[in-house]
C-alpha positions as CSV (number, residue, x, y, z in Angstrom):
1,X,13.0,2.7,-14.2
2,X,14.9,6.1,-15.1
3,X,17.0,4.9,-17.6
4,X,13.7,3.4,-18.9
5,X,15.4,-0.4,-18.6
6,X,11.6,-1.8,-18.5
7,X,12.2,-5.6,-18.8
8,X,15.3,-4.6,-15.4
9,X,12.7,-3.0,-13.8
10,X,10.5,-5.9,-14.2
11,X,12.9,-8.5,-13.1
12,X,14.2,-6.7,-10.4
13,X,10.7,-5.3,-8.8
14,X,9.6,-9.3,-9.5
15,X,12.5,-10.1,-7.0
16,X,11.6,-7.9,-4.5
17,X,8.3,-9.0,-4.2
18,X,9.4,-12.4,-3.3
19,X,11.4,-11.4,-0.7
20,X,8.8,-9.3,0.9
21,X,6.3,-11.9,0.4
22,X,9.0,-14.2,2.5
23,X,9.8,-11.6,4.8
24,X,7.0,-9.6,6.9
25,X,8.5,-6.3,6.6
26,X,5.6,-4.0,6.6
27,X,7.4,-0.6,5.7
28,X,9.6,-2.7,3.1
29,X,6.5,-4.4,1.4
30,X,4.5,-1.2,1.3
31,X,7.0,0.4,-0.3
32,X,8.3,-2.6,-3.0
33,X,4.3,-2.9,-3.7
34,X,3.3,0.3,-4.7
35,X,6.3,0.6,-6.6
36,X,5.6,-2.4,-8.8
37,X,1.7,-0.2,-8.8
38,X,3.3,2.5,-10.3
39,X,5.7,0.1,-12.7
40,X,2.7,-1.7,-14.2
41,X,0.3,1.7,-14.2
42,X,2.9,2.6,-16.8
43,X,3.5,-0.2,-18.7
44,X,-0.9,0.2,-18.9
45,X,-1.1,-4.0,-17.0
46,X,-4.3,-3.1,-15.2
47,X,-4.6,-6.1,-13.2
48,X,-1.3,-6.2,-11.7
49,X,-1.2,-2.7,-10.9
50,X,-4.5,-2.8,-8.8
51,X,-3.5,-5.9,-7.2
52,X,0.3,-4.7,-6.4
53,X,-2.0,-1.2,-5.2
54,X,-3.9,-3.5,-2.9
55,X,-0.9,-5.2,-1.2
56,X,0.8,-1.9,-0.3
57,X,-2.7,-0.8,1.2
58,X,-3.1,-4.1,3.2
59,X,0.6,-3.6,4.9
60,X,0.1,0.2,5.4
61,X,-3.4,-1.0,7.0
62,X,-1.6,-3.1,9.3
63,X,1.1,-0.7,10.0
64,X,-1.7,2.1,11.0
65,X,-3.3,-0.8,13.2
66,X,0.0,-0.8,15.0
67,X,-0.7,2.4,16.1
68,X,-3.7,3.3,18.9
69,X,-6.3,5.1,17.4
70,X,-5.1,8.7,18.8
71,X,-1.8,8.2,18.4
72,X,-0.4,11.0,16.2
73,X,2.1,8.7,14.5
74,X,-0.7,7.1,13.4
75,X,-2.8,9.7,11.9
76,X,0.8,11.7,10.5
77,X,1.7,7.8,8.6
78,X,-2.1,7.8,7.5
79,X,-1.7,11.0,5.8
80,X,2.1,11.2,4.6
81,X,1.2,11.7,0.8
82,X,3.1,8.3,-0.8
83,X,0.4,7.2,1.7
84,X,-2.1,8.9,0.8
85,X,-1.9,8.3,-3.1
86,X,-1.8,4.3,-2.1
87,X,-4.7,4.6,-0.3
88,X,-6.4,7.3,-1.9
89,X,-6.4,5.5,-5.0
90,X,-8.3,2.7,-3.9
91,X,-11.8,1.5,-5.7
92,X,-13.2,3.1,-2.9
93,X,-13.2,4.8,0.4
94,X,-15.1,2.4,2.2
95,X,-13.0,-0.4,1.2
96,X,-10.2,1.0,3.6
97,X,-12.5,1.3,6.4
98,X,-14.0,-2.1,6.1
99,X,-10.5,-3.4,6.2
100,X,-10.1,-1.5,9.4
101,X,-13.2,-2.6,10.7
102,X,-12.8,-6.0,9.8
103,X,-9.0,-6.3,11.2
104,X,-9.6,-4.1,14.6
105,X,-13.3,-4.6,15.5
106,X,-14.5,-1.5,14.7
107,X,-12.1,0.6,16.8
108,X,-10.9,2.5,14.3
109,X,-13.9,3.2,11.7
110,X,-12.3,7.4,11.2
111,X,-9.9,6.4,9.8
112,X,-9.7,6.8,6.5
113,X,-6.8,7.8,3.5
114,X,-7.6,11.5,3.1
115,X,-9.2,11.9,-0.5
């Protein structure tokens, strides 16, 4: 994407999404997904970009759930800001914590990507 190679970019963020979607690799996916966020934010494809936004969120939700609830790992992860601007970004705030909820019973309803 520097050398502004769009339809590269494309292809080659298209490819890693298959191979995370094959692969459960949390801190991969998180990573390939909010790139491809940021890939179709620019190229102004709404859709895809929310939806690529809400698959890094989902994998850095279940990496946090990894963690116990005072675990400061969990809560220096939750607030790293690549983190943060995945989460942060979100249609709302209470979507992350009902994804908590929903995924740890409740446990973890603080926790929340810092504004």
């Amino acid at each position: 994407m520097a050398e502004q190679d769009w339809m590269g970019a494309r292809e080659y963020l298209q490819q890693a999404v298959v191979i995370v979607e094959k692969f459960e690799v949390l801190v991969a996916a998180w990573q390939v997904h909010a790139t491809a966020w940021q890939f179709y934010r620019h190229t102004k494809e709404d859709k895809p970009a929310e939806a690529s936004r809400g698959r890094a969120e989902a994998c850095i939700l279940k990496i946090a759930n990894s963690f116990a609830r005072d675990e400061p790992l969990r809560a220096s992860f939750l607030s790293a800001p690549p983190i943060a601007r995945v989460l942060g970004a979100s249609a709302t705030r209470e979507r992350s914590l009902e994804i908590l909820e929903t995924e740890d019973g409740g446990r973890n309803r603080e926790v929340a990507a810092p504004p």
